[in-house]
C-alpha positions in Angstrom: 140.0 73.2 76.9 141.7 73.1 73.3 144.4 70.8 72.2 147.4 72.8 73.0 145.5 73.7 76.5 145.1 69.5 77.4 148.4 69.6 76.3 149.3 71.5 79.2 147.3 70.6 81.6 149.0 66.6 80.9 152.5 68.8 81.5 151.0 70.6 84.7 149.5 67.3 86.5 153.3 65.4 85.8 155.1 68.7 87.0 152.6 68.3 90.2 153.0 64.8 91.1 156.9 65.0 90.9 156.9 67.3 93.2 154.1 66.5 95.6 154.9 65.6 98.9 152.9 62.6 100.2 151.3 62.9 103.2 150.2 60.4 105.6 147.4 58.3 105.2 145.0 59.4 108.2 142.4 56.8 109.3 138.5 57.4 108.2 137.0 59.6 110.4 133.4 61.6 111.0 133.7 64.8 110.0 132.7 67.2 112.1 131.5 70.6 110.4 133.4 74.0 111.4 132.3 77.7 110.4 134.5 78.0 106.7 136.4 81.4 107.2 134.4 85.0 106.2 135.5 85.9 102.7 136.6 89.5 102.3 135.8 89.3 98.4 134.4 92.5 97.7 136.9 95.2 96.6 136.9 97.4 99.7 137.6 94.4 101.6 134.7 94.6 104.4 134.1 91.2 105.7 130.4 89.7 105.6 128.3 89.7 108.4 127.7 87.2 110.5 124.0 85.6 110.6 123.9 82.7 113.4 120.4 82.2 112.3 121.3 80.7 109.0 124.6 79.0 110.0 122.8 77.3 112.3 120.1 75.6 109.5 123.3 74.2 107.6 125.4 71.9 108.3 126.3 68.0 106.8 128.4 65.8 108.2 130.7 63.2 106.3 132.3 60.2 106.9 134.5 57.5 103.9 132.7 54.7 103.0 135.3 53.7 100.4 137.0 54.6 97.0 137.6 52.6 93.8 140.0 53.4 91.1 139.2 52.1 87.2 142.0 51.0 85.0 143.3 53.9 83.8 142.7 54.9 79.6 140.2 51.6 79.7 138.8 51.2 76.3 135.5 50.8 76.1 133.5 50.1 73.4 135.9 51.6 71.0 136.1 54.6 73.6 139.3 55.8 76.0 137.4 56.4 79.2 138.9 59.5 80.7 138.4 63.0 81.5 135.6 62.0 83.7 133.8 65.5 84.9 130.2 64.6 85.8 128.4 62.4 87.3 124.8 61.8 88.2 122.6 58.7 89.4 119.5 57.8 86.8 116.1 57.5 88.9 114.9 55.4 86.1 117.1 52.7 86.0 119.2 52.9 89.0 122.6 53.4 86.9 124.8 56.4 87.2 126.0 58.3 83.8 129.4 60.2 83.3 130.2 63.0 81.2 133.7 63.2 79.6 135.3 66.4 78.7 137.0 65.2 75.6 136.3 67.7 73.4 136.2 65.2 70.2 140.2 65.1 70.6 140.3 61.3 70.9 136.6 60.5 70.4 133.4 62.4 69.6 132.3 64.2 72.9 130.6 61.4 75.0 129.0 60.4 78.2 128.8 56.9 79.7 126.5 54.8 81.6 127.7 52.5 84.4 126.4 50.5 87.3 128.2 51.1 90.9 127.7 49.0 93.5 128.0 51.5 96.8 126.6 50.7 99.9 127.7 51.4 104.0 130.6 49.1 103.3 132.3 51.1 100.7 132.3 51.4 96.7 132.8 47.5 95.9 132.5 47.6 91.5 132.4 50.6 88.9 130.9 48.6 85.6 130.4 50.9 82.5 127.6 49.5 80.5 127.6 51.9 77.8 128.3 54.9 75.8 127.4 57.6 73.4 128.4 60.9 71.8 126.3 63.7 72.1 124.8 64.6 68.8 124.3 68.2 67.5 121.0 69.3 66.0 121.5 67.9 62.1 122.6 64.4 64.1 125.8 65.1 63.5 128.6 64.7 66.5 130.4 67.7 67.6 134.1 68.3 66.3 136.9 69.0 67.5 138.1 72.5 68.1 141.0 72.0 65.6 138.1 72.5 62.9 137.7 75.8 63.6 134.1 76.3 62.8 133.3 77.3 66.1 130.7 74.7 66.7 133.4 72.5 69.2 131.5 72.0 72.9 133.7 71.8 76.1 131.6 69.1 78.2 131.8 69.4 81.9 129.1 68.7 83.8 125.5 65.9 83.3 122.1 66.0 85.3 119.6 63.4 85.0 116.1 64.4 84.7 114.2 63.0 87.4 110.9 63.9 85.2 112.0 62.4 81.9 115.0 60.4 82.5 116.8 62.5 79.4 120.3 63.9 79.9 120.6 67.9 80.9 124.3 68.8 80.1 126.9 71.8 80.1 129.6 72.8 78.4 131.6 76.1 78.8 132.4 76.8 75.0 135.2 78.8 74.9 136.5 82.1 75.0 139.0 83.1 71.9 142.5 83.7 73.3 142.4 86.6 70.0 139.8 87.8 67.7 141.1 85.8 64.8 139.4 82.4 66.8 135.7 81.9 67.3 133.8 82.7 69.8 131.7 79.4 71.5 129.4 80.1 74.0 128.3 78.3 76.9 125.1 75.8 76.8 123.2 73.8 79.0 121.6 71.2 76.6 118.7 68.4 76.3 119.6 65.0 74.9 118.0 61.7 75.0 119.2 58.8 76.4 121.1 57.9 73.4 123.2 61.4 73.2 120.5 62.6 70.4 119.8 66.8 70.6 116.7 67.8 72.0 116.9 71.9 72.8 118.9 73.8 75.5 118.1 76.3 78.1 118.3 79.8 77.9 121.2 81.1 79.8 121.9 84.4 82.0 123.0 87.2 79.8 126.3 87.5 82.1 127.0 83.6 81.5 128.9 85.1 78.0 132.2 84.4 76.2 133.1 87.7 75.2 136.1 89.4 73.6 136.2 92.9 75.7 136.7 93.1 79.7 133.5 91.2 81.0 132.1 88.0 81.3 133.3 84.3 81.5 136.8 83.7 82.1 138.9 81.4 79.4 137.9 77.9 81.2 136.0 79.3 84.1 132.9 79.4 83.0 129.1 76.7 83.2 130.8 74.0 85.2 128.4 72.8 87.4 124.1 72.4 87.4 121.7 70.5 89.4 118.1 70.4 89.6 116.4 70.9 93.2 112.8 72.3 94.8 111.3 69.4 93.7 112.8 68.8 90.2 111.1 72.5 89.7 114.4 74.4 89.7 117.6 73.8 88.0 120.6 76.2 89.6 123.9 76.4 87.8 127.4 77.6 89.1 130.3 79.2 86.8 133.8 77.7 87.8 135.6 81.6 88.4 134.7 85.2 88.9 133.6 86.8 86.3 135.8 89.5 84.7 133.5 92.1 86.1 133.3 90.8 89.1 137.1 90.8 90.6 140.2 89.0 90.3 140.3 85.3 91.2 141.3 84.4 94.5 145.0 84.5 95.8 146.6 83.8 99.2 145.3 86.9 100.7 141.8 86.6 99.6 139.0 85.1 98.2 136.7 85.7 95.5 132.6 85.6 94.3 131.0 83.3 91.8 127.9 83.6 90.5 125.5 80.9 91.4 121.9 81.3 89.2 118.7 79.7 89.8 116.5 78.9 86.9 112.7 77.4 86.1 112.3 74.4 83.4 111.7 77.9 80.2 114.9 79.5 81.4 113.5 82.3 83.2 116.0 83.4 85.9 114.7 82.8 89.5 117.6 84.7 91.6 121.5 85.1 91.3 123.6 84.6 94.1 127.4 85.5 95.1 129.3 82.2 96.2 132.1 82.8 98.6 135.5 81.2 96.8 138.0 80.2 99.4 141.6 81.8 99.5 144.2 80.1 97.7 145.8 77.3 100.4 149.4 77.5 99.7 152.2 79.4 97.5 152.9 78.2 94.3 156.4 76.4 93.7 158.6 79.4 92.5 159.9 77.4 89.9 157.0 76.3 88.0 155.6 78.1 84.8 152.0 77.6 86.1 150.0 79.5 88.9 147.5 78.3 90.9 144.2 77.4 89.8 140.7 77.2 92.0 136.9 77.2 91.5 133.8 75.1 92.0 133.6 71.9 90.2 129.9 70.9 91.0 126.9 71.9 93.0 124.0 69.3 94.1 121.2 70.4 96.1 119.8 69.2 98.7 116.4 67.2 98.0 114.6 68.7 101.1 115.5 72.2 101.1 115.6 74.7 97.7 117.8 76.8 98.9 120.5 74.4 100.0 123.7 72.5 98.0 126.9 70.9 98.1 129.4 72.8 96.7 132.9 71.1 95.3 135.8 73.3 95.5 139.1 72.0 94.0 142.1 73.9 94.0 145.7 72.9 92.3 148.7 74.5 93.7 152.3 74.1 91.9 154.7 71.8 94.8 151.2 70.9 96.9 149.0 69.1 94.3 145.2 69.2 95.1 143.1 70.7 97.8 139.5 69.4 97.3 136.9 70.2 100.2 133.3 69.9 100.0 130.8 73.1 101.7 127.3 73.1 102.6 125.9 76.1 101.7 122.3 78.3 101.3 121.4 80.8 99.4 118.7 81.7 102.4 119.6 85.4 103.2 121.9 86.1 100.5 121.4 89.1 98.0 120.1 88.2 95.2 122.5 89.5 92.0 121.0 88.9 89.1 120.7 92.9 88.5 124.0 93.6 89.6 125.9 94.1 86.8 129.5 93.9 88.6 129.8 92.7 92.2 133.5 94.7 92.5 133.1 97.3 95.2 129.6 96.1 96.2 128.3 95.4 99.7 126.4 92.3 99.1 125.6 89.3 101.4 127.1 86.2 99.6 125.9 82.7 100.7 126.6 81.1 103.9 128.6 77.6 103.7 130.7 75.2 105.9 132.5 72.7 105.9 131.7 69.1 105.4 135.0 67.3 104.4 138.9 68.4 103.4 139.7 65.4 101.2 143.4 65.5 102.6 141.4 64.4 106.0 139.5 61.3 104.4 142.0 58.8 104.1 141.9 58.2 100.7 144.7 56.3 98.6 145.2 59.8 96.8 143.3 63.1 96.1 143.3 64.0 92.8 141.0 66.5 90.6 138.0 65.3 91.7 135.4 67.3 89.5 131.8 65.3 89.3 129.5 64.0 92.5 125.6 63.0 93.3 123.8 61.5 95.3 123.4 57.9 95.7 121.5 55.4 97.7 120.3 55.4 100.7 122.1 54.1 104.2 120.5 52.5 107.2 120.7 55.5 110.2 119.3 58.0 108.2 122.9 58.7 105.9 122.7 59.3 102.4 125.2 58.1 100.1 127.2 60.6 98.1 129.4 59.4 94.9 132.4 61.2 93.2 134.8 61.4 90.4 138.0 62.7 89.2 139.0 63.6 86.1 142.0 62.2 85.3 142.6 64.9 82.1 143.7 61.3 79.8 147.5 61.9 82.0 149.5 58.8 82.8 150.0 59.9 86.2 146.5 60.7 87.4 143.6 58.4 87.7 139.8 58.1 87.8 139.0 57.4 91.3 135.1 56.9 92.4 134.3 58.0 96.2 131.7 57.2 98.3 130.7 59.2 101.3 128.1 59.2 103.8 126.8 62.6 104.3 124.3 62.9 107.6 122.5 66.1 106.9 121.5 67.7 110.4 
């Protein structure tokens, strides 16, 4: 997001927390999965059918192992550490790394490296041990938007490589608010472990900023990538609908994002409709901003290519946050990749349920959680699963690490 944009969004988080009502803390619990409700997202409103075959392969279950949250605007290095958006665990050295999405406002685009100690017991230290600013081709770090030469990135989501250890990251560009501003598109980039450029990935030709009726939406757009079938594959998610594709989702209904699965070269394996959930509560009348909801991050599965986690989180004027966590397949969805709009179309989107409502973990807070991979491990045949928020740099919101057990079925 731009300047005046982070601006906003500092404005939007303090206008939520004044007016969010605490609930009670409920005790850690295991999770147990329920069917998420059909989403009527096509235009004509006919609900999906129902395949018990593949709800039945799917199916996690979660449980809180513990939280920890770092002091908020730490410096680092010469670095504000904020605005934490990704997060992925390094094979090679056992360390995780963390993308920030400042857009060169307060430092050159970045990610960090840290060591987190999580294990059955909970998330006991969150160390950063480094960081560096992703470089463009020339070497040169990417500016900030304010320079107006439309070479600014929008950093949101980082993959370790589990071949090569190098960094795989995205960033959603951004689409001009008028044709005066430049148009950046959206990139999923190489870099080495020192932030230095080393290519990109071809993209979908629907994953465009564009300046007529179709496309990305402003700040919906490459949010999310993993890599899964064996390293083989790496599937990406836009944040929203795109324009083609429907309005976003309201309190009546939902609405389909675009989840695309592509080799190493770029070439694009299959397209898939993901299933949005409604909008969970009306807006405070009085605020100036609406509700806003999308996917955050995907991870797949390490056994199954056609399986993820999918983040949802969701911000509602007077309610605060809504984060919830689905385990879906693309087994038995349509593939979309030809479809040019999904509007009006009878198409099968993926099947998903649900893992964990944050509101039911008993965390301290939930806030805009927006990164998450896997971590190590547990004894009982668990896997570890790490998180972060994003705190936007905002005095009132906080980087907060989670650690879940997920049991996958």
């Amino acid at each position: 997001m731009g300047d005046c944009e982070r601006w906003a969004r500092r404005d939007k988080i303090a206008y939520m927390k004044s007016s969010l009502f605490r609930r009670a803390t409920l005790a850690a619990l295991v999770l147990v999965t329920t069917v998420a409700p059909a989403v009527a997202a096509q235009s004509d409103g006919a609900a999906a059918r129902t395949d018990t075959a593949v709800k039945a392969r799917i199916g996690a279950q979660a449980r809180l192992l513990g939280e920890k949250i770092v002091p908020h605007k730490l410096v680092f290095q010469g670095t504000t550490v904020g605005g934490l958006s990704g997060l992925d665990r390094n094979p090679c050295t056992g360390e995780y790394v963390a993308i920030s999405d400042d857009r060169s406002v307060l430092q050159p685009a970045r990610f960090y490296t840290a060591k987190i100690a999580v294990d059955g017991a909970g998330v006991h230290s969150v160390d950063f041990t480094g960081t560096h600013p992703f470089r463009q081709p020339d070497g040169s770090v990417y500016p900030p938007a304010s320079v107006g030469d439309g070479k600014a990135v929008d950093p949101e989501e980082v993959r370790v490589d589990p071949r090569s250890c190098r960094y795989w990251w995205a960033q959603e560009g951004d689409r001009p608010k008028s044709a005066s501003d430049p148009v950046i598109q959206p990139s999923i980039q190489f870099a080495g472990r020192f932030g230095a450029y080393r290519g990109q990935l071809p993209l979908p030709a629907n994953y465009e900023n564009r300046l007529d009726d179709r496309g990305l939406r402003r700040n919906k757009a490459v949010e999310a990538i993993t890599f899964g079938d064996r390293d083989r594959v790496l599937t990406s998610a836009v944040e929203g609908p795109l324009l083609q594709d429907g309005p976003e989702p309201t309190l009546e209904h939902g609405a389909l994002v675009r989840v695309t699965q592509q080799s190493r070269s770029g070439d694009v394996l299959g397209q898939f409709a993901y299933p949005l959930e409604k909008i969970f509560a009306e807006s405070d009348p009085t605020s100036p901003w609406g509700p806003d909801t999308g996917v955050s991050s995907i991870l797949a599965f390490p056994d199954d290519p056609s399986r993820y986690l999918v983040l949802e989180r969701s911000w509602v004027a007077g309610s605060g946050y809504k984060i919830r966590l689905y385990d879906a397949t693309t087994r038995g969805a349509t593939d979309v990749r030809n479809v040019d709009s999904l509007a009006g179309q009878r198409v099968q989107p993926m099947r998903k349920k649900l893992v964990a409502d944050f509101d039911e973990l008993g965390l301290s807070r939930v806030d805009n959680t927006e990164g998450m991979t896997w971590g190590p491990a547990l004894r009982g045949g668990e896997r570890s699963l790490v998180l972060v928020s994003d705190d936007n740099f905002a005095d009132d919101a906080v980087t907060q690490f989670v650690a879940l057990g997920i049991r996958s079925r």
